[in-house]
N, C-alpha and C positions, 0 to 999 in steps of 0.2 A: 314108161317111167311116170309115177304119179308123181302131182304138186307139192306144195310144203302143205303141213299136216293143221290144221284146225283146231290139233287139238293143245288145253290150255297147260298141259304139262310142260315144264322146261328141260333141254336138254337133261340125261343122266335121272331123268325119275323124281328131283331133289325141288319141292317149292323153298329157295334159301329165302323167302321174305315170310313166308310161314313159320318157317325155322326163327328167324331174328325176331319172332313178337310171340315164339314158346315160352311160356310161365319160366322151363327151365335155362333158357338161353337169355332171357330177360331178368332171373338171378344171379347168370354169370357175371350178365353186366355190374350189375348191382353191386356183388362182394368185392366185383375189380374195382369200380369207382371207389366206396366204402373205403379202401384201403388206400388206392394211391395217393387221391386229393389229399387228404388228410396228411400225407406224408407231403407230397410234392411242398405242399402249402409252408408245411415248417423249416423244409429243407431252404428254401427259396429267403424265410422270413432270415432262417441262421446266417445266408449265402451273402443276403445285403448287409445284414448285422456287420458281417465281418468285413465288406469293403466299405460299408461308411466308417467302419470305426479306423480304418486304415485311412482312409483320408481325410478324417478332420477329428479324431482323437491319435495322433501322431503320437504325443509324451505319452500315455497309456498303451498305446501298444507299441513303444519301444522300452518300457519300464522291465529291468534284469528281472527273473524269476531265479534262475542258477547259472554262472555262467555267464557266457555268452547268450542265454537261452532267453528270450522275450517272451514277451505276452504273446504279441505277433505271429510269431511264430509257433509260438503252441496251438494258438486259435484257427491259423494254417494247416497245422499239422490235425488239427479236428476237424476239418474239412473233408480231407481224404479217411478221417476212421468213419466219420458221420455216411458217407457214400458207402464204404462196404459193410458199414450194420445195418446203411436202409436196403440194398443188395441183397444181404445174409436176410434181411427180415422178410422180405416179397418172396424169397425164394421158399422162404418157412412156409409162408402161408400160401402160396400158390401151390404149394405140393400136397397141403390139408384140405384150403378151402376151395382151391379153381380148380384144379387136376383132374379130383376127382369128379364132379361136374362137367368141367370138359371133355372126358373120357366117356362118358354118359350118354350126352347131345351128340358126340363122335359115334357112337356106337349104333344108336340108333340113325343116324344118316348115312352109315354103312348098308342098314338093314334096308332102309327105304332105296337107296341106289341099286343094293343087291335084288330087290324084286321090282325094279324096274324093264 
């Protein structure tokens, strides 16, 4: 039975820290930040908008729109569309801009594992 092996390959064939500082793994990054911050950021700015104005603009968001229907509660109810169009939008663009990319850097870490 020989020792452990000397050499500097890791398990599976795969250097993954070679992999994470690839031009193209280093794009993934890149298009995924590009997109979420920018969302995360506004989503967050709307999120507080709407519980500060709920706790100290009280008369404004109890003010009738139709109905029984308030401000409050529209701006509520734009909370939950605000969440599945930023959803529907990541889901757009990760199937144009990351997918394909990540099916790429996949593919070839199949290659490199497979001739290992």
């Amino acid at each position: 039975m020989s020792g452990p092996s000397n050499d500097a390959t890791p398990p599976g064939g795969v250097d993954y820290i070679a992999v994470e500082k690839s031009p193209p793994f280093v794009e993934l990054k890149r298009r995924h930040r590009r997109f979420v911050w920018p969302l995360t950021i506004a989503f967050l700015v709307w999120y507080f908008a709407y519980v500060l104005l709920s706790s100290f603009a009280t008369e404004f968001m109890s003010t009738r729109v139709w109905g029984h229907i308030t401000v409050g509660l529209l701006l509520g109810l734009g909370q939950f569309v605000t969440t599945f169009a930023i959803t529907m939008a990541y889901v757009s663009y990760a199937n144009r801009r990351l997918d394909p990319l990540s099916a790429e850097i996949r593919g070839e870490l199949e290659k490199q594992e497979a001739g290992a």
